[in-house]
C-alpha positions in Angstrom: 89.8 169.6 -65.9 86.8 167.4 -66.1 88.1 166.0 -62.7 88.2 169.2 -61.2 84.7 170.0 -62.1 83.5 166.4 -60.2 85.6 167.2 -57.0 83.5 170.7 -57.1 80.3 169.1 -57.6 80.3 166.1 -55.6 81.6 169.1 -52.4 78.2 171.3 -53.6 80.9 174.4 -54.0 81.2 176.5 -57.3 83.4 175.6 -60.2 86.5 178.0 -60.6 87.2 176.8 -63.8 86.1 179.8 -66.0 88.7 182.2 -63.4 91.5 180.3 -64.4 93.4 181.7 -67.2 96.8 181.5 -67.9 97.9 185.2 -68.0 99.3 188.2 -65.6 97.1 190.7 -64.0 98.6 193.7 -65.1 97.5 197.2 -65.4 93.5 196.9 -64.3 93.4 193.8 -67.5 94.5 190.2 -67.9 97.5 190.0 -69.8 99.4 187.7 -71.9 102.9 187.1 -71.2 105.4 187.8 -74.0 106.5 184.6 -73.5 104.3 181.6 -75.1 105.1 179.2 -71.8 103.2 178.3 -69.0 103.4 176.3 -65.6 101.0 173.4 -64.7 99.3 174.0 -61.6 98.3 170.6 -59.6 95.8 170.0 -57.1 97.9 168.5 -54.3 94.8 166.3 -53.1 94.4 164.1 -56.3 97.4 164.9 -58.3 95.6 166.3 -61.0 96.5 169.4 -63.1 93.5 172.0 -62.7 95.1 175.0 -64.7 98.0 176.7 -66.2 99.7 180.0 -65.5 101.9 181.9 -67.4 105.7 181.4 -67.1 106.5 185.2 -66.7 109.4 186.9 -68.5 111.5 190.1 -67.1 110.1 192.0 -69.8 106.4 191.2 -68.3 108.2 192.6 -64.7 109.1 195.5 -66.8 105.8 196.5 -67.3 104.1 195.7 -64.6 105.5 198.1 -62.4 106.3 200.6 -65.2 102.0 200.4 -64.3 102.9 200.4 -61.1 104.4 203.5 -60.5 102.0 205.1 -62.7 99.5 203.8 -61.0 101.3 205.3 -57.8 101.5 209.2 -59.5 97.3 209.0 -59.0 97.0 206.8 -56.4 99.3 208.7 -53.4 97.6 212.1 -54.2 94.2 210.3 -53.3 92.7 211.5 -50.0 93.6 208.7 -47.4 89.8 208.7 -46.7 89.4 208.0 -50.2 91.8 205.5 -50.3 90.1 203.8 -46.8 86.7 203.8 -49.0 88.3 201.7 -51.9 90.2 199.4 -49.1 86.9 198.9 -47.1 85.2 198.1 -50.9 87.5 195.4 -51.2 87.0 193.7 -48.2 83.6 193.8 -49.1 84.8 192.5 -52.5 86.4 189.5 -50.5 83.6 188.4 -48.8 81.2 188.7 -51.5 83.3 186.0 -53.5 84.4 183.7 -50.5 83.3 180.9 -52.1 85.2 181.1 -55.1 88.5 182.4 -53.7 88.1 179.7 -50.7 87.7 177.1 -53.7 90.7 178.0 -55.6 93.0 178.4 -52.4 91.5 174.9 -51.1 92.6 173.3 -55.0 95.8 175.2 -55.3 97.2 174.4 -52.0 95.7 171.4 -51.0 94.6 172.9 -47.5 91.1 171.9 -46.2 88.2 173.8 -47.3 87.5 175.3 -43.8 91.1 176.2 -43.7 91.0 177.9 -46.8 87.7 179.3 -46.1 89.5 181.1 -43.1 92.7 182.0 -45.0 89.6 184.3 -47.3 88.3 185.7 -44.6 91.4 186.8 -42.7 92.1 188.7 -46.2 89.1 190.3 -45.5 89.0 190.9 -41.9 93.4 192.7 -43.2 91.6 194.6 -46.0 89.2 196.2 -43.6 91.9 196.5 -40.9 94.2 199.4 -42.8 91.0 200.7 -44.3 90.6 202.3 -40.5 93.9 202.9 -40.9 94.5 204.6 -43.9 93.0 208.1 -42.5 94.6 208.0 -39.6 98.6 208.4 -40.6 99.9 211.3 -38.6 103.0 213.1 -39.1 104.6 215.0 -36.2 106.5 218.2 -35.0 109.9 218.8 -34.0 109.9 221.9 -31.7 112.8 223.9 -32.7 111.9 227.3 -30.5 110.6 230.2 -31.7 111.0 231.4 -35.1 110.6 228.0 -37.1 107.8 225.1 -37.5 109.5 221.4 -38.2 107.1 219.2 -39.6 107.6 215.5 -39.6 105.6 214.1 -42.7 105.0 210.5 -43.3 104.7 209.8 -46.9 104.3 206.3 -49.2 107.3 205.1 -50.2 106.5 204.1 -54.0 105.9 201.3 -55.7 106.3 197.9 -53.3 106.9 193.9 -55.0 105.1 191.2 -52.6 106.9 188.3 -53.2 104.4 185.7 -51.6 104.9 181.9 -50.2 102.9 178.8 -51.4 101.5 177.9 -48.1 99.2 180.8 -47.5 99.3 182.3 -50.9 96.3 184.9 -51.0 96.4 186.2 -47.0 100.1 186.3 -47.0 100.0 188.7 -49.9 97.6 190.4 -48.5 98.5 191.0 -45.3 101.6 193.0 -47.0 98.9 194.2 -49.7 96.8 195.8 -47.2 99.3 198.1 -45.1 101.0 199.2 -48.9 97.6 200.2 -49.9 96.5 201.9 -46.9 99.9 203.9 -47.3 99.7 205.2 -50.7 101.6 202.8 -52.3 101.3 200.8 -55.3 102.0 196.9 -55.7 103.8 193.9 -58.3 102.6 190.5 -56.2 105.1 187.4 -57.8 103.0 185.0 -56.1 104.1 181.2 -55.7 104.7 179.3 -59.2 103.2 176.5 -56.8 100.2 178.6 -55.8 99.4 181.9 -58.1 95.4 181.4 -58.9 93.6 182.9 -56.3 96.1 186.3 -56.0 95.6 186.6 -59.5 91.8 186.3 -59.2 91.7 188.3 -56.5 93.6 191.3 -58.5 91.0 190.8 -60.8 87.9 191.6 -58.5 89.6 194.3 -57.1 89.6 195.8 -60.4 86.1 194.9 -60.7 85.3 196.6 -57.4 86.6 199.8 -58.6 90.2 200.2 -57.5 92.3 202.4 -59.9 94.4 200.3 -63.1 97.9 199.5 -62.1 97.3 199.8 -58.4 98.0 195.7 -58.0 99.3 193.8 -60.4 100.3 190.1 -60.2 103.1 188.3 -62.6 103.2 184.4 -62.2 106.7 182.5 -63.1 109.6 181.6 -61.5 111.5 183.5 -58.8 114.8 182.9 -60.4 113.3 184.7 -63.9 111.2 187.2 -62.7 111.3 187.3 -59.0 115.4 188.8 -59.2 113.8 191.3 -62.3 111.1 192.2 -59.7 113.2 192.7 -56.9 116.2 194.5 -58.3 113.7 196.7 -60.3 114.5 200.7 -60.0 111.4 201.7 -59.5 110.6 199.2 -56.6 111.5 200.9 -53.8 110.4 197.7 -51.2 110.7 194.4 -51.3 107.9 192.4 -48.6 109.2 189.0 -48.5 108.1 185.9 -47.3 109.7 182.4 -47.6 113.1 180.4 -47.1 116.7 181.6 -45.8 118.2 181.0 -48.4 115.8 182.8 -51.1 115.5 185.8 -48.4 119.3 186.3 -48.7 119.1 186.1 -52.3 116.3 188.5 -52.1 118.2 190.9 -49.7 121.4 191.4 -51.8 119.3 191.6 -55.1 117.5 194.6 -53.9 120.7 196.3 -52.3 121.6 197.2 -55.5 118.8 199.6 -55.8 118.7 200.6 -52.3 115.3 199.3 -51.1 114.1 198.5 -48.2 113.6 194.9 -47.7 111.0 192.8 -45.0 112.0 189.6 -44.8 109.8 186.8 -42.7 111.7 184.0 -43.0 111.7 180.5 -41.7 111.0 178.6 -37.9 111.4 176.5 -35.8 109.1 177.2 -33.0 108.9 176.0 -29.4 105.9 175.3 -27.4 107.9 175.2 -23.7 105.4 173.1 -21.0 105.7 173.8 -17.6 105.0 171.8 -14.9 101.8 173.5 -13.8 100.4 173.9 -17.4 96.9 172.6 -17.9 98.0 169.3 -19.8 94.3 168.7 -21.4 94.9 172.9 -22.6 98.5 171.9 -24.4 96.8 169.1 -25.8 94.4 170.5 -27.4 95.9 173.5 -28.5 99.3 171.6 -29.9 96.8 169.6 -32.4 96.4 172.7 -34.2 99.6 174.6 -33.5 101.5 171.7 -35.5 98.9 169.9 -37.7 97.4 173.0 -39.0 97.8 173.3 -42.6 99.6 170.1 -42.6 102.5 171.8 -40.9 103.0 174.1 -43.2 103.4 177.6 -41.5 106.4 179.4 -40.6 104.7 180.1 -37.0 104.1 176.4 -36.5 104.8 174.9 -32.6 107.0 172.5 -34.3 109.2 172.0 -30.8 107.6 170.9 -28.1 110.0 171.5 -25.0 108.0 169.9 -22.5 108.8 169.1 -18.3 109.7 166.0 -17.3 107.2 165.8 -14.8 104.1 166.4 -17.2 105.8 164.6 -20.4 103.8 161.2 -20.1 100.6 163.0 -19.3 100.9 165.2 -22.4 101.5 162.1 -24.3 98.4 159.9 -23.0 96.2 163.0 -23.8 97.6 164.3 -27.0 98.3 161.1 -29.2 94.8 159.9 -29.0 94.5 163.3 -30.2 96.3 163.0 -33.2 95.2 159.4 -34.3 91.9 160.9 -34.6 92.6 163.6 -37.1 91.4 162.1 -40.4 93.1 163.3 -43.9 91.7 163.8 -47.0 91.2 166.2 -50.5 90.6 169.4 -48.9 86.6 169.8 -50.4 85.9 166.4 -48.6 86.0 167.9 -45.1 88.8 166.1 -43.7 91.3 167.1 -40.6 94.5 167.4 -42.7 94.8 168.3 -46.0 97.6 167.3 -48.6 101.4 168.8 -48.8 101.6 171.3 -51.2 104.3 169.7 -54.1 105.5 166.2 -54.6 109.4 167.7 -53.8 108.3 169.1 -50.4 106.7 165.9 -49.6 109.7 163.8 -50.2 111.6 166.8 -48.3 109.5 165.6 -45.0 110.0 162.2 -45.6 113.2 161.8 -45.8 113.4 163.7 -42.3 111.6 161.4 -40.7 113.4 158.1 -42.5 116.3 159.6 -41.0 115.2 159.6 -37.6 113.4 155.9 -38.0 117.0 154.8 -39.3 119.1 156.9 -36.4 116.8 154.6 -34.2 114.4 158.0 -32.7 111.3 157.5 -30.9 108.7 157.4 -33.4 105.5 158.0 -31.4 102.5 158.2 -34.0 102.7 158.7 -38.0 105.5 158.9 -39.8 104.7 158.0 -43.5 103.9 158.9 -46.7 100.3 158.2 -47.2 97.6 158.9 -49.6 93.5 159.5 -49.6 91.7 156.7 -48.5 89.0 157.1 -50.6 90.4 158.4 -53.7 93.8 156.4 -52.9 95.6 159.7 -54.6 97.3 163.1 -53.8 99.9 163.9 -51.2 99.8 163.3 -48.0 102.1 163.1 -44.6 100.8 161.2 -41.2 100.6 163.3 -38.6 103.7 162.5 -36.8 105.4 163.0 -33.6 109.2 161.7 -32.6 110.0 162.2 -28.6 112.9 163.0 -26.6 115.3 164.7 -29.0 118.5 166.5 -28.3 119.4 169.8 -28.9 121.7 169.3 -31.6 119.3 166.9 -33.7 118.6 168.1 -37.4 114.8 167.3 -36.3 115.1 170.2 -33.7 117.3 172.6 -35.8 116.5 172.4 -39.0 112.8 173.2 -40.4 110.9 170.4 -41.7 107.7 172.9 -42.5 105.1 169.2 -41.8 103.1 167.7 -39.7 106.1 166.6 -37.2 106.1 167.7 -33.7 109.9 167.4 -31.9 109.8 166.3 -28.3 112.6 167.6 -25.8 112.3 167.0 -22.0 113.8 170.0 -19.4 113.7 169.7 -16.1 113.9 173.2 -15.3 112.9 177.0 -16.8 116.3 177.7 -17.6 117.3 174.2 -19.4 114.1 175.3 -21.1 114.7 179.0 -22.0 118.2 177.3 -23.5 116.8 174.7 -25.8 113.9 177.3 -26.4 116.7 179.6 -27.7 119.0 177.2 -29.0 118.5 177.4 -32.8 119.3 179.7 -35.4 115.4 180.9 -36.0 113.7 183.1 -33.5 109.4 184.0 -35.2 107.4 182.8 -32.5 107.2 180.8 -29.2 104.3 179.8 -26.9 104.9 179.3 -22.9 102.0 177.3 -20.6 101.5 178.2 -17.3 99.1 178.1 -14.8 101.6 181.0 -13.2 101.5 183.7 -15.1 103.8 186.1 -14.0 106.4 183.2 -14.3 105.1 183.1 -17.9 106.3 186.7 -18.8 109.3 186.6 -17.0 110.2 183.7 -19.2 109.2 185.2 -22.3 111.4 188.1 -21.4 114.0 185.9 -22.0 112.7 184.1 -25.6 114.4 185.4 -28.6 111.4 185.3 -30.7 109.1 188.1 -32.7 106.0 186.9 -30.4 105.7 185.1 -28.1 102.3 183.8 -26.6 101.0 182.8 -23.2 98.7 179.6 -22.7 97.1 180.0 -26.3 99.6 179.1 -29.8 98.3 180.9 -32.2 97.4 184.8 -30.5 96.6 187.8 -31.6 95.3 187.7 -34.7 95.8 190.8 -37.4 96.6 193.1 -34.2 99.4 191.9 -33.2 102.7 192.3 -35.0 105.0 189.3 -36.1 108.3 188.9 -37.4 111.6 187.4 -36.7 114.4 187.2 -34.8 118.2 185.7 -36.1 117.7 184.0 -39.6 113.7 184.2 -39.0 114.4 187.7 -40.2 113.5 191.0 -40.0 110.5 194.1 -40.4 107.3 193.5 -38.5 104.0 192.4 -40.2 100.3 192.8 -39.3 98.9 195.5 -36.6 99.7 199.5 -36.8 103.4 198.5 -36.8 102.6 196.9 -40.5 102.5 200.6 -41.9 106.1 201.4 -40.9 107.4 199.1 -43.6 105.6 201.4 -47.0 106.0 204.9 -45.1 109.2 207.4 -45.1 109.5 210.1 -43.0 110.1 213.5 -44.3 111.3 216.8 -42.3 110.0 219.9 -43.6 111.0 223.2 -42.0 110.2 227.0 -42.3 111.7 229.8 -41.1 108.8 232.2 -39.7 
């Protein structure tokens, strides 16, 4: 610990240390587990273990969100302006504790501060969001002629688990939080056993702020002890989702036997298709961050480039200086690229790319394991990019979740559309064009939840997202968000 409070000082940012205890936020209170064990939590950038959470037991699931659906009796029968005051409070709450929250997500992670400090106030930005939403939830009419009235009521669903991913652990589970809320519904987070400190502070200031006991709870632990009690619960009535295949399987069938509904986003393998009157110096710029942000480690990441022939060696001459200019570092030292989040997913990356050096693959830039230069500690990945794959390469079909871009050269829209559709994931896809009616047509045609024009990463909290084949399924963020914690009910009277 004494580490961690040097790394804070020496960066002029506040110590989180004293928010850092190792129990459950359950019920409006912090909670011991009824188990006695708890999980290390490391600091990716220097190796170091900076707290402990509790390792969560089924019994701690159990009464979570038995408080849950308590919680939910009051919380529903709220006014929905009421419940748009408390949301708009805690996006006030968020901002007025960025600091800290960007501090613990910078640590637990290993992002960069400023990519942190963005993750916070995207929270924010969500929280306020479907707090202009909440009073604004209208049912309908079914006309049925004269003699009746058919009312359409939308109405929350019940209590709702978040089962959040390690790589954007606070804004992911709130940007499933947010919607539920707004809805009427009441929420379990299982946050990442790699990542659980700053949703479990962040329950904690809400409670602070005002918002009713029980309405969010968070249990830390394991997925396979208390993520398949959360999610096969019979009081949880839906299951928001985010991580691998194979867990969002597991995930699906566990909560089939209680008949929820389930959103699964899932994992990607996204391209970034170059045409040949695309502003080069434009894909350049915008690829840096559509594959190196967050060290690679976003489901939405560009991580195919499907480039034309014709502009392939004038991308490369712009983007790879690029690239060897990004600097990596601990995230509170201000550096490009931040650490990978766990010692298991590093090796994971690596031995991708060891593959590739050993098949013979063009290995453009990067392509090791490296560490902090100053500090000469914590875990770290070279921005890396291997050129001119084929289709059925693992590198092109198989999701690495790093900083490693895969090259494939088309030399026409429809070898393009094929390679851009020739995986089993389908979350997002980007298309440059100076031409952009060429542009649509062609995304038309992408099998992908969203796909943006001339700019990777679009849209912000307005615009939905979600997946396609084994990317999954449900649609996150914008009005369309709401869908996922609202039921429709028909009530009818004869006159």
């Amino acid at each position: 610990m004494t580490e961690l409070k040097t790394l804070c000082k020496q960066a002029g940012v506040v110590d989180p240390t004293p928010h850092l205890t190792p129990r459950h936020f359950i019920d409006g209170q912090w909670q011991a587990s009824t188990s006695d064990e708890t999980i290390d939590v490391t600091d990716p950038g220097s190796e170091s273990v900076i707290a402990r959470i509790a390792r969560g037991t089924p019994e701690d699931v159990e009464t979570a969100v038995v408080g849950s659906q308590r919680a939910f009796d009051q919380w529903r029968r709220l006014t929905p302006a009421a419940r748009a005051e408390h949301l708009f409070r805690l996006a006030d709450t968020v901002r007025d504790h960025g600091e800290l929250l960007s501090v613990i997500e910078c640590l637990d992670s290993g992002k960069p501060y400023a990519e942190a400090e963005a993750d916070i106030q995207g929270a924010a930005s969500q929280l306020a969001y479907y707090a202009g939403l909440a009073d604004k939830i209208e049912g309908t009419t079914t006309p049925l002629g004269e003699g009746f009235v058919s009312i359409n009521r939308r109405e929350p669903v019940g209590v709702t688990a978040h089962i959040a991913p390690w790589n954007f652990p606070l804004l992911t589970a709130v940007r499933g939080l947010a919607p539920a809320l707004a809805a009427g519904c009441t929420a379990v987070i299982k946050p990442s056993e790699l990542t659980s400190l700053s949703t479990r502070t962040l329950a904690s200031l809400f409670s602070e702020a005002g918002l009713p006991d029980g309405v969010v709870n968070v249990v830390t632990g394991y997925g396979q002890e208390i993520g398949d009690a959360l999610t096969a619960h019979r009081l949880v009535q839906h299951v928001t989702f985010t991580g691998s295949v194979a867990t969002g399987k597991h995930v699906m069938k566990s909560a089939a036997d209680n008949v929820s509904s389930v959103l699964l986003e899932l994992g990607g393998k996204s391209p970034a298709v170059v045409l040949e009157d695309a502003d080069i110096e434009q894909v350049a710029e915008d690829m840096i961050w559509a594959i190196y942000y967050n060290a690679g480690q976003v489901c939405t990441a560009g991580s195919r480039l499907v480039i034309h022939e014709s502009q392939h060696e004038a991308f490369m001459q712009a983007f790879l200086p690029r690239v060897k200019d990004l600097t990596l570092g601990h995230g509170l030292k201000g550096r490009d690229i931040g650490a990978i989040n766990s010692a298991g997913h590093l090796a994971k990356i690596a031995a991708y790319v060891d593959d590739a050096k050993k098949r013979g693959l063009a290995i453009r830039c990067g392509g090791k394991v490296t560490r902090d230069p100053e500090s000469g500690k914590g875990l770290f990945f070279e921005p890396t990019v291997i050129d001119r794959l084929e289709q059925g390469d693992p590198l092109v079909q198989e999701e690495i979740f790093g900083p490693v871009l895969a090259v494939q050269v088309v030399n026409s829209d429809e070898e393009a559309l094929a390679m851009a559709n020739g995986t089993d994931y389908g979350l997002a896809a980007c298309i440059y064009s100076r031409d952009v009616p060429r542009a649509l047509r062609l995304a038309a045609e992408i099998d992908a939840g969203q796909v943006t024009i001339n700019q990777y990463f679009a849209g912000g909290i307005y615009a939905p997202v979600g997946g396609t084949k084994h990317s999954g399924f449900g649609r996150e963020k914008g009005v369309l968000a709401l869908d996922n914690y609202l039921r429709n009910k028909n009530v009818t009277v004869k006159l």
